[in-house]
N, C-alpha and C positions, 0 to 999 in steps of 0.2 A: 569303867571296869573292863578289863584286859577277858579275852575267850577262855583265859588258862584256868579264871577263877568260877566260872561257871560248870555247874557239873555236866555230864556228859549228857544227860538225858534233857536236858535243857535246850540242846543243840539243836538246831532245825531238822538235820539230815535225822536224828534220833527222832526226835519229836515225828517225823514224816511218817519214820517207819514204823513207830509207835501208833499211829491215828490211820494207816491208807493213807492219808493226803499232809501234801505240804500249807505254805502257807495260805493267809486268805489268796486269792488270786494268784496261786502257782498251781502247777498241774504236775505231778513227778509222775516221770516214766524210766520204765526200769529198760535201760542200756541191753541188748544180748549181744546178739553177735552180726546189728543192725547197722553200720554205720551213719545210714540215712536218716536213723529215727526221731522221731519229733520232740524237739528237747523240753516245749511249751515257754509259755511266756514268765519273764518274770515278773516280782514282783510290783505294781504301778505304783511308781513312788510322787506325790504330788508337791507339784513344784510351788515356789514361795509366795507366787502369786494367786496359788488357789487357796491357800489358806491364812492371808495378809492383805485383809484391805486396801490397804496402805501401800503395802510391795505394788499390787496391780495398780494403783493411783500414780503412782511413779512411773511405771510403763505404760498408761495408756497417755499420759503428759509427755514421756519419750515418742512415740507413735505419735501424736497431734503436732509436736514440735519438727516432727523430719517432714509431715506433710507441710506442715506452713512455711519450711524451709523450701520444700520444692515450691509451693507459691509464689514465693518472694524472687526465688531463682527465674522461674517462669517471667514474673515482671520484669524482670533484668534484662533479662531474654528481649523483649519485647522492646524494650528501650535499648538498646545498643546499638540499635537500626538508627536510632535518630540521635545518638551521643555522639557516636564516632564517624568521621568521613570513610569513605572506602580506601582513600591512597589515604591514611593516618599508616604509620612504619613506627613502631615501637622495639626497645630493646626490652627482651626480658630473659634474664637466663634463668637456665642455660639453653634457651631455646636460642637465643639470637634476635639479632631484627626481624620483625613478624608483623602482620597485617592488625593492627589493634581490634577491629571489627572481627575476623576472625576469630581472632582469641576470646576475647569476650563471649562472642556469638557460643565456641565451644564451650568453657567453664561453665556460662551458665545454662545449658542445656544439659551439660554432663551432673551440674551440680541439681539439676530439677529433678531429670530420670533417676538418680541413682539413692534421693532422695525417697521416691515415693518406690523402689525397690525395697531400699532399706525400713521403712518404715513398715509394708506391708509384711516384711521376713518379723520382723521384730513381734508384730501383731501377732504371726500365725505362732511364735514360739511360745510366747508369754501369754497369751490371754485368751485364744482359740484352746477347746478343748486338744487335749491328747492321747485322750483315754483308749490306749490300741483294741483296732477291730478283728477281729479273729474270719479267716473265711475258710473254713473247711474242704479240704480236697482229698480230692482219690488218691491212692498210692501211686505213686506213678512208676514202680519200678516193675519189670514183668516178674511172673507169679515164679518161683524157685524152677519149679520141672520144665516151665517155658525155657528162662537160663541155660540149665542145664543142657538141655538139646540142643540149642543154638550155640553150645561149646562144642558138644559132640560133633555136630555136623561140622563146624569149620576146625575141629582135628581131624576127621574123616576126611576132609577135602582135601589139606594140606596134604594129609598124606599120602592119599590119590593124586596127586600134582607132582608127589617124590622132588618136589623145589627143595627139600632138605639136602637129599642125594646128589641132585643135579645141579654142583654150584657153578660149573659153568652158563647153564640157562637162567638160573637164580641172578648172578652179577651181570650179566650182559641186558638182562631187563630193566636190573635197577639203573644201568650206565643209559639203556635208550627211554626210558621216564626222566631222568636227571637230565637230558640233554634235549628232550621235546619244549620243553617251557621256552628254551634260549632261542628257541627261533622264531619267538612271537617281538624280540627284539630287531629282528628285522622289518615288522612295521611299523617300527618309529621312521623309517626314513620314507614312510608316504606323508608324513608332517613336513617335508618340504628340506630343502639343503639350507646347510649353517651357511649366517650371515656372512661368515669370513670375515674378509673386509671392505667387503662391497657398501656397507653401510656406511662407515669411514669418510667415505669422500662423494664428491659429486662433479661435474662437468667444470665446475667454476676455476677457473685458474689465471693466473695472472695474464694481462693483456685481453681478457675474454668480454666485447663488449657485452654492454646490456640490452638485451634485444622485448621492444614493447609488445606483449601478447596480443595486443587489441591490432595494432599498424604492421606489426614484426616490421618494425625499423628500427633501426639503434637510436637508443634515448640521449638526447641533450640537457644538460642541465635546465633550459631555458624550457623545454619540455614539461618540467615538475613543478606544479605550482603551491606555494605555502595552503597545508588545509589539505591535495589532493593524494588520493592513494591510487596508486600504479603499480601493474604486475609486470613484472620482467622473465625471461629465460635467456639462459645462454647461448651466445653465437653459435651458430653454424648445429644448433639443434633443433629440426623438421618435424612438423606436428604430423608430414606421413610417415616418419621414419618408423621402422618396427620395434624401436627399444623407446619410443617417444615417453609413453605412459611413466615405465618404469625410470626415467631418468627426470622427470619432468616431476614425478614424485617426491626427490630430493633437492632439486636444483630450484625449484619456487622461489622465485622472490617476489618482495612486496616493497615498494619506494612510498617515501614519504617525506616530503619537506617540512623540513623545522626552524622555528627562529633559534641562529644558535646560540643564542641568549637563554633561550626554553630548555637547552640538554643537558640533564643535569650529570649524566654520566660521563665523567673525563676519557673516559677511551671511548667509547660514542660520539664524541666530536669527534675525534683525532680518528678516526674511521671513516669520519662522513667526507663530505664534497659541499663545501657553504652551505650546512642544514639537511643537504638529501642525504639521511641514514635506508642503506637496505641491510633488510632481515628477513630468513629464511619466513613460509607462508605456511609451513606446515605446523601445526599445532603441536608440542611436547607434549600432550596426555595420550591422546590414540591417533595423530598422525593427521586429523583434520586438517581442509584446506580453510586457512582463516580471510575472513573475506569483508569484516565488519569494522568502520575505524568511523571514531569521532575527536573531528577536529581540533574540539576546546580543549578536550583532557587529554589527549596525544594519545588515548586508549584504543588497542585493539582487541574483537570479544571473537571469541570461538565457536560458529552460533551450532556445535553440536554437546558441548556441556560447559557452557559460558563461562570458560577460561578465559582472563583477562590478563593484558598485558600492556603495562607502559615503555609507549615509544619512544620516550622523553627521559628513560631510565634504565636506558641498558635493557628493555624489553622486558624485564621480571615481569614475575606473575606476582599481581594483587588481588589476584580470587579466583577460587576455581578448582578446578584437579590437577590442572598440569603440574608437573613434578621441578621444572627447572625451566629459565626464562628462552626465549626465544635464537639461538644463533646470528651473529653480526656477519654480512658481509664485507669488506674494504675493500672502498671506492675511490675512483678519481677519475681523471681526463684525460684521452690521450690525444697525439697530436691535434684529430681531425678535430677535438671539443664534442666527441662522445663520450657516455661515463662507461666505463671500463674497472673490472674487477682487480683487484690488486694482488691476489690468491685466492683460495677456496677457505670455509668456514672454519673456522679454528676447531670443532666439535661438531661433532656428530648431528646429524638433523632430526626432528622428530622426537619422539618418544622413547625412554631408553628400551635396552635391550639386554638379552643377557650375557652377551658376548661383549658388551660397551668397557667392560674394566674400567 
């Protein structure tokens, strides 16, 4: 039946003002010239499940269902520690080739959590009371004659200030307000000067042997033995020098002999020197010195957030935070039968930045 057909006096707003009060549970108040005023609540309308068996039996079977889902998610969870190896590389798009353990390890954590999220939300809407609680408060606006004088006095002020009259003093205040803030941009530059392109490059350059941190002698291939890891630095760079740190920072290397039968990465051979691949030692997540290699699995771990990285594979990361795999050096021999750099790093060393483009 349409409102048109109902008489007038039937109507609620009628009926309100027929009775003092609106419906059961409404409270009318009468509007003046209050904008703040308390509109009160309306009416509690109860939802299908408070007055349907059967509706709430559907929703508390919905609710038991997303918990046993994150259960099950849970056990997944738990089992994909001992499904998947750690080097397993799977395609899946549109991710790409991705760590299979990772993946798994994500979905089903994501699928456990957001489970027993969704389940408790579901709970709290359908089948937890909603019956709204009312808390009573003080007016919170000041009383009319307070208002009223706190207009007075700040027209009385302005006017005593004459900033109406005086628009030269009026703009020249607002020009030095407006230009106070901008010189708090001047300490951003105690956050230290942009990377430029310092970051770019390193000491490494062709014909630059590779000098052993532990002997500081130039390494020989006969030097690296399959299984051992060795740290190297660039020629003719001095652990007293006073730019040591900072150059010693990027310039890190780490040797490693492989059977090159073992490398599975085609320009990873074609970089190496029969098996000795070096690779930068700094870690791509926050810059760590990586210092941890095991022999069987060609793996190196980052032992400050156990970022891992195959040596056997172009250096990617197979676990961890790091964002992108390690930097290749190119190596070989020069006449004397030392290994010698063949250029500096193709990319950037480290961790990215925001100036990396």
């Amino acid at each position: 039946m349409s409102s048109q057909e109902n008489p007038e006096e039937n109507l609620p707003a009628e009926q309100a003002a027929a009775h003092g009060a609106g419906h059961e549970g409404t409270t009318v108040v009468k509007h003046d010239a209050d904008p703040f005023a308390d509109p009160g609540l309306p009416a509690h309308k109860p939802r299908i499940q408070d007055i349907d068996e059967r509706a709430a039996k559907r929703s508390e079977r919905t609710v038991a269902f997303l918990f046993l889902l994150s259960m099950l998610a849970t056990v997944a969870f738990i089992a994909s520690f001992v499904i998947f190896p750690v080097n397993k590389i799977v395609y899946i798009w549109p991710l790409g080739h991705i760590s299979a353990l990772n993946f798994a390890l994500g979905m089903t954590l994501g699928v456990a959590l957001f489970c027993i999220g969704a389940g408790a939300v579901h709970w709290a809407r359908t089948l937890m009371s909603d019956v709204e609680m009312v808390d009573e408060r003080h007016p919170v606006a000041a009383r009319p004659e307070v208002r009223a004088k706190v207009m007075a006095d700040f027209a009385a002020g302005a006017k005593e200030s004459a900033i109406g009259r005086r628009k030269l003093i009026r703009n020249t205040m607002f020009g030095a307000l407006t230009l106070l803030p901008l010189s708090g941009v001047v300490l951003l530059r105690d956050l230290g000067p942009l990377p430029e392109k310092k970051l770019r490059s390193t000491l490494w350059a062709k014909g630059k042997q590779l000098i052993n941190m532990n002997t500081n002698e130039p390494l020989r291939p006969e030097d690296v033995a399959v299984g051992s890891l060795t740290f190297a630095m660039p020629e003719g760079l001095e652990e007293d020098s006073h730019d040591f740190q900072k150059e010693i920072a990027k310039a890190a290397l780490m040797i490693v002999r492989i059977q090159p039968e073992d490398i599975k990465d085609k320009r990873e051979l074609e970089w190496s020197h029969e098996g000795i691949v070096a690779f930068s030692k700094i870690c791509t997540h926050v810059g760590c010195p990586i210092s941890l290699y095991e022999q069987q699995t060609h793996h190196v771990l980052c032992p400050c957030h156990q970022s891992t990285f195959d040596l056997a594979d172009g250096a990617r990361v197979i676990f961890g935070p790091a964002g992108h795999a390690l930097p290749q050096l190119r190596i070989g021999v020069n006449a004397e039968g030392h290994l010698e750099a063949l250029g500096d790093f193709d990319e950037p060393v480290g961790p990215a930045f925001w100036e990396r483009g």
